[in-house]
C-alpha positions as CSV (number, residue, x, y, z in Angstrom):
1,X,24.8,132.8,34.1
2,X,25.1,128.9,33.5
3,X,23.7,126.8,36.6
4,X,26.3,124.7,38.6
5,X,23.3,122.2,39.0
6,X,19.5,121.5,37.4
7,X,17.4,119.0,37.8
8,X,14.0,118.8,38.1
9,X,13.2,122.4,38.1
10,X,15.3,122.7,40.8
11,X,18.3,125.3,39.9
12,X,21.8,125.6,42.5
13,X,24.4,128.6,41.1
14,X,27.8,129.4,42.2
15,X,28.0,132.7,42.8
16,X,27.0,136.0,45.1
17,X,23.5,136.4,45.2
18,X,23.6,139.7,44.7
19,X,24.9,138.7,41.3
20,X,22.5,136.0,40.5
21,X,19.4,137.1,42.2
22,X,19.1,140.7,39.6
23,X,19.1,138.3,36.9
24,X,16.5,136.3,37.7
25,X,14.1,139.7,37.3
26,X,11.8,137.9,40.3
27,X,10.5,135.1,42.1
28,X,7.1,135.2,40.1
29,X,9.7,134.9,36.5
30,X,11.4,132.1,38.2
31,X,7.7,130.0,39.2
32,X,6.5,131.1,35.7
33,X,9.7,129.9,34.0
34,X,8.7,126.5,36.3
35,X,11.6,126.6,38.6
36,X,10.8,124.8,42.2
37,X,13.8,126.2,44.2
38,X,16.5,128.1,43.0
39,X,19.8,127.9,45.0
40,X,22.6,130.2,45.4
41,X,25.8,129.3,47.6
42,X,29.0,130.8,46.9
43,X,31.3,127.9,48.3
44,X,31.7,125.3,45.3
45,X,32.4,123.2,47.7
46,X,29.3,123.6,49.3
47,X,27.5,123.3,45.5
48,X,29.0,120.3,45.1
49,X,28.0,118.5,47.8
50,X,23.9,120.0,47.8
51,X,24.3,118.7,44.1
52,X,25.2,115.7,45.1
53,X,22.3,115.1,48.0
54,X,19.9,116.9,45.2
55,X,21.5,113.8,42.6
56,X,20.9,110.9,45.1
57,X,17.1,112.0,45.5
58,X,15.0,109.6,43.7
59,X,12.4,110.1,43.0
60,X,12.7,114.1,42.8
61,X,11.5,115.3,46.2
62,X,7.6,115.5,46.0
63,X,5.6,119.1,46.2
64,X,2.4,117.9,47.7
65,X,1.8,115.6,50.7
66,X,-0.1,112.8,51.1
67,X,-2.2,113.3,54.8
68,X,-0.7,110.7,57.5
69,X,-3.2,107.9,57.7
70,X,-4.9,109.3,60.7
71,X,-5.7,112.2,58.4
72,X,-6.3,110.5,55.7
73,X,-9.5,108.5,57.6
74,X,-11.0,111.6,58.5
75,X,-11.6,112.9,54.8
């Protein structure tokens, strides 16, 4: 099944999930295969327009946080 969007290890598919999410084999194939979020919405519509808010993030959206500077003063 071809994604309808991929960037970043992030993955969006058009189609059912019930179709997609078999396919996949698991969640812990999908973190081994480096994949961040995988996304499945059956609207194209809808793809197109999470593609496009995924598209105008740059830099890709960050996995850790840096502690608020409150936080930070405590370490």
């Amino acid at each position: 099944m071809t994604p309808y969007y991929e960037r970043d290890g992030i993955v969006l598919f058009n189609a059912d999930c019930r179709e997609v999410l078999p396919t996949l084999a698991a969640g812990v194939a999908a973190y081994q295969l480096g994949r961040k979020a995988i996304l499945v919405e059956l609207a194209e519509r809808w793809c197109e327009v999470a593609a496009k808010r995924l598209e105008a993030q740059t830099p890709p959206m960050p996995l850790e946080f840096a502690p608020a500077p409150e936080q930070a003063a405590m370490l």
